[in-house]
C-alpha positions in Angstrom: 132.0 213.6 141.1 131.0 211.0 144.0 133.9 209.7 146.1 133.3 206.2 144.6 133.9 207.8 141.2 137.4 209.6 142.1 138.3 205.7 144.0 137.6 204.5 140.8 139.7 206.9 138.5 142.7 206.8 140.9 142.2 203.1 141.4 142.9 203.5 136.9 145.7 205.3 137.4 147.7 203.0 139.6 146.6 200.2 137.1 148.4 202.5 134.4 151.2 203.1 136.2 151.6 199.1 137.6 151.3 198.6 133.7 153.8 201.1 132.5 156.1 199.8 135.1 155.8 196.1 134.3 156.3 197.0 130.8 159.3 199.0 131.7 161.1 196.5 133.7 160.6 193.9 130.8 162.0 196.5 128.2 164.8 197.0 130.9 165.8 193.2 131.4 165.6 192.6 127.1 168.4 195.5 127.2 170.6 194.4 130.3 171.0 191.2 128.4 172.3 192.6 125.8 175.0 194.6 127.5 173.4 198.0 126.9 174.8 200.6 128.9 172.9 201.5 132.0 171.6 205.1 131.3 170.6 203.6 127.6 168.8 200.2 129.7 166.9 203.5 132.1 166.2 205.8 128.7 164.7 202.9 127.1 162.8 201.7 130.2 161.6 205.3 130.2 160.1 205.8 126.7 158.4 202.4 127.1 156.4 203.4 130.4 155.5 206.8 128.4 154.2 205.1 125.3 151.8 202.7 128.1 150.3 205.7 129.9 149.9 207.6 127.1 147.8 204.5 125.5 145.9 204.8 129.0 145.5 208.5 128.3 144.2 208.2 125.1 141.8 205.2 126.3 139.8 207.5 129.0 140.6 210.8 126.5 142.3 212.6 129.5 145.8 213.7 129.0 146.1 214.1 132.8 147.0 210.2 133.3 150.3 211.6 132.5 150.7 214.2 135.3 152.4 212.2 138.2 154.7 211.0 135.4 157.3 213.9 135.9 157.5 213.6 140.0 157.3 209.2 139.5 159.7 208.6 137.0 163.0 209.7 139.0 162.4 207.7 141.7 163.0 204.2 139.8 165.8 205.6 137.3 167.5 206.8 140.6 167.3 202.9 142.5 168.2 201.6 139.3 171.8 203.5 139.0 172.3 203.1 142.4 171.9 199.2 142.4 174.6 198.8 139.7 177.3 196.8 140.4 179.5 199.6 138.9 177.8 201.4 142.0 179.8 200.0 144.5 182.8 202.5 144.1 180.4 205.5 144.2 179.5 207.5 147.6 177.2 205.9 149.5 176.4 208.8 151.4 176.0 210.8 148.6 173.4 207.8 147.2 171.5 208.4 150.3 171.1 211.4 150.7 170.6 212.2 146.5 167.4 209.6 146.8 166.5 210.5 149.8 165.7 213.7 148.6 164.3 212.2 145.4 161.8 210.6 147.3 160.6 213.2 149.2 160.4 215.7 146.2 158.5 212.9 143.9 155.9 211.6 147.0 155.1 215.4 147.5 154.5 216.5 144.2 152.5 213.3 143.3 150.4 214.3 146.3 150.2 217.4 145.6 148.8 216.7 142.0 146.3 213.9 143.5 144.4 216.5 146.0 143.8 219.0 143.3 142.7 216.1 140.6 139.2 215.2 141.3 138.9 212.0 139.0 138.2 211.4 135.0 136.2 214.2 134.1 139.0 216.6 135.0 141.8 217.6 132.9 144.6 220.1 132.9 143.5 223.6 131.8 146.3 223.6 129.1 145.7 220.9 127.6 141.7 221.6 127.1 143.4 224.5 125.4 145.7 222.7 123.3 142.7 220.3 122.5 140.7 223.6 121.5 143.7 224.7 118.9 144.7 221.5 117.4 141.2 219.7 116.8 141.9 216.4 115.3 145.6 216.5 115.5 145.5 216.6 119.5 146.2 213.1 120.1 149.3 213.3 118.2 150.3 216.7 119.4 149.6 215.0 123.2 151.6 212.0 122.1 154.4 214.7 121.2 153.9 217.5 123.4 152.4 216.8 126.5 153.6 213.1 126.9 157.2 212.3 125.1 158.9 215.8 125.5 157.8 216.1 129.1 159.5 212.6 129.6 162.6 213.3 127.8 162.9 216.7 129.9 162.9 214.8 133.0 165.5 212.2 131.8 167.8 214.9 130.7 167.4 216.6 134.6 168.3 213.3 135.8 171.7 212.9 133.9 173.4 213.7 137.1 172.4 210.7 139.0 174.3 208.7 136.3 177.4 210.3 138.1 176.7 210.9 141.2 174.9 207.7 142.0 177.1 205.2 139.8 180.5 206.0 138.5 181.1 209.7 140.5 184.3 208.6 142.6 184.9 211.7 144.3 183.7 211.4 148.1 181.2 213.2 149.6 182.2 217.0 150.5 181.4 220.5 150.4 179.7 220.8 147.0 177.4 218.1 148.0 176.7 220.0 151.3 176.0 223.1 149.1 173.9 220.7 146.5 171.9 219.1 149.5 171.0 222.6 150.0 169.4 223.8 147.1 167.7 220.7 146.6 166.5 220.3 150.2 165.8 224.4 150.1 163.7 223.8 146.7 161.4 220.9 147.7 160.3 223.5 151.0 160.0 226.5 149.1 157.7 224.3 146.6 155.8 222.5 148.9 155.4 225.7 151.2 153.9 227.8 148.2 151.6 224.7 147.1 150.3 224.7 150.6 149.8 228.3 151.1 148.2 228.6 147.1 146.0 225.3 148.4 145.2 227.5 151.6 144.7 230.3 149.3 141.9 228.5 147.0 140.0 226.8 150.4 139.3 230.4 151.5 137.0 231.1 148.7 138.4 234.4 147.1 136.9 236.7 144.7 137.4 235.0 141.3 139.6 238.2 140.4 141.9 237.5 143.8 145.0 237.1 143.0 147.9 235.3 145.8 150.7 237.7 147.4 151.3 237.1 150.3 153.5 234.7 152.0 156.2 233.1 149.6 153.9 234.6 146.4 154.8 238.3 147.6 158.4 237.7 146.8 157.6 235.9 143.7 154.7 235.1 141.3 155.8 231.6 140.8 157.8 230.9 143.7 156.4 227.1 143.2 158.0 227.1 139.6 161.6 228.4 141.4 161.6 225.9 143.4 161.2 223.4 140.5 163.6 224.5 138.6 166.5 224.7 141.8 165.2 221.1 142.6 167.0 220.2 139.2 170.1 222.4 139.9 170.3 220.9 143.0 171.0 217.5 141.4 173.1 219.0 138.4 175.2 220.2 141.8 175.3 216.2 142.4 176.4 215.1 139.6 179.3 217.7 139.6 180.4 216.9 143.0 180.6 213.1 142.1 182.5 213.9 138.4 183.3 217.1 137.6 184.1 216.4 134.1 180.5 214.9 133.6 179.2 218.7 134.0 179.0 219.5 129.9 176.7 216.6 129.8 174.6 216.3 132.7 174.0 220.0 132.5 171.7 219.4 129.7 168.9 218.5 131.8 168.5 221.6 134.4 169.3 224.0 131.5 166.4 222.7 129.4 163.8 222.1 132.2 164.9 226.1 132.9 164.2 227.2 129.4 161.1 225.3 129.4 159.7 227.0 132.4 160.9 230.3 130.9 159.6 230.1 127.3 156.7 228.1 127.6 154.9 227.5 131.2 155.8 231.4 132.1 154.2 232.9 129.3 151.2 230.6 129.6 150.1 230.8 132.9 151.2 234.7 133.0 148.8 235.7 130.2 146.4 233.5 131.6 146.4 235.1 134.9 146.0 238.8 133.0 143.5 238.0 131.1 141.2 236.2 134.3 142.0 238.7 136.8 142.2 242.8 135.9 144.8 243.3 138.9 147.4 241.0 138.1 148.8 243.8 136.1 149.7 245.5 139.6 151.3 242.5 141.3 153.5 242.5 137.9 154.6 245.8 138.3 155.4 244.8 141.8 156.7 240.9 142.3 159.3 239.3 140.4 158.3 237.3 137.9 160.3 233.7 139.4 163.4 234.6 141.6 162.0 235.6 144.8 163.0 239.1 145.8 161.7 241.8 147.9 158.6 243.2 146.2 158.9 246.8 144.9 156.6 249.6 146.5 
């Protein structure tokens, strides 16, 4: 694809995502007026913004409009709680330093997607097999599957910034300090295995290589641990600022877990097995997400 031709598909995206954000400040402002609780105001704000790029989505038949979603939504849901009025009694350090991180993790990871997405006529592996298995259905199962649930997983994992950015009282203290870093540890361990897998790929390995070395020799998916700490991290957060909110909030960083787990895991595991005959032997010898030292 020429470079006027990726301009020109990125240039679509940010015209999906100016759209989904006009439309979700509009959905916002009809709720405010009607007194609707804040985390109902973002939730509704959130689903409207979904339904938009999915429309885009649908319009150029590429499921990957969606893909920055997960890394840009936090970002305004955390400004929004944090600009309350309600807000005011809540630690202002601990707001800083909570979106501060937010920011960094969501500007990397939406990078991160944009250098490896090369314009219209490329689309997420898994969902060109998703499109393969479902035939006519897969509009609805992407409308379901690959849009809306994604969405809601990421509004669960930010629960805890309706605590520890609005109504948490506590001051900031030593379970932020341990939250600040997981989170902080996460987005490097992510960002450092994305570089060295990017690293990896502009090397031009046999198509049967397989990464383990660096961060990937202690883990096969050390990018997907990080992901999933990043979401601890802020569970951590929201404890710090409310303890009681914990039965709650944790809903988000348990499900994005089991998600991981259950369905990305598997996938991309038996997908690597089947594309390269000696991934059964960094199996036998890397752990699977938690880094560790690998066995001999």
């Amino acid at each position: 694809m020429s470079t006027d031709e990726t301009r020109r598909a990125f240039a679509w995206v940010l015209a999906a995502y100016l759209v989904a954000g006009v439309i979700a400040y509009c959905v916002g402002l009809a709720a405010q007026v009607r007194d609707v609780p804040p985390i109902a105001v973002a939730f509704m704000a959130d689903i409207a913004a979904t339904i938009v790029v999915f429309g885009f989505s649908a319009a150029f038949r590429n499921s990957s409009f969606y893909d920055p979603y997960w890394s840009v939504a936090p970002i305004p849901i955390a400004i929004y709680f944090s600009a309350q009025d309600q807000a005011i009694e809540a630690s202002f350090l601990r707001q800083l330093v909570v979106i501060t991180l937010i920011t960094i993790w969501g500007c990397r990871l939406t990078y991160n997607w944009a250098r490896g997405w090369t314009g219209l006529g490329h689309e997420d592996w898994r969902y060109l097999d998703i499109q393969e298995k479902t035939g006519r259905l897969y509009w609805f199962v992407s409308f379901i599957g690959i849009h809306m649930m994604p969405t809601l997983w990421v509004f669960f994992g930010c629960l805890p910034l309706y605590p520890a950015l609005l109504f948490g009282a506590r001051p900031f203290g030593p379970i932020d300090i341990v939250a600040v870093a997981v989170t902080g540890g996460a987005i490097w361990l992510e960002a450092e295995a994305d570089k060295q897998l990017v690293q990896f790929r502009n090397s031009s390995p046999p198509s049967e290589a397989v990464l383990d070395t660096g961060v990937w020799a202690w883990s096969r998916h050390p990018n997907y641990f990080g992901e999933i700490s990043f979401w601890w991290g802020l569970w951590l957060f929201g404890y710090a600022a409310d303890p009681a909110s914990w039965r709650w909030t944790i809903l988000g960083a348990a499900s994005i877990t089991l998600m991981f787990r259950f369905v990305s895991l598997p996938l991309i595991e038996r997908r690597m097995a089947e594309r390269r005959p000696s991934y059964a032997d960094v199996q036998a010898r890397t752990s699977l997400v938690i880094p560790w030292p690998p066995r001999r």
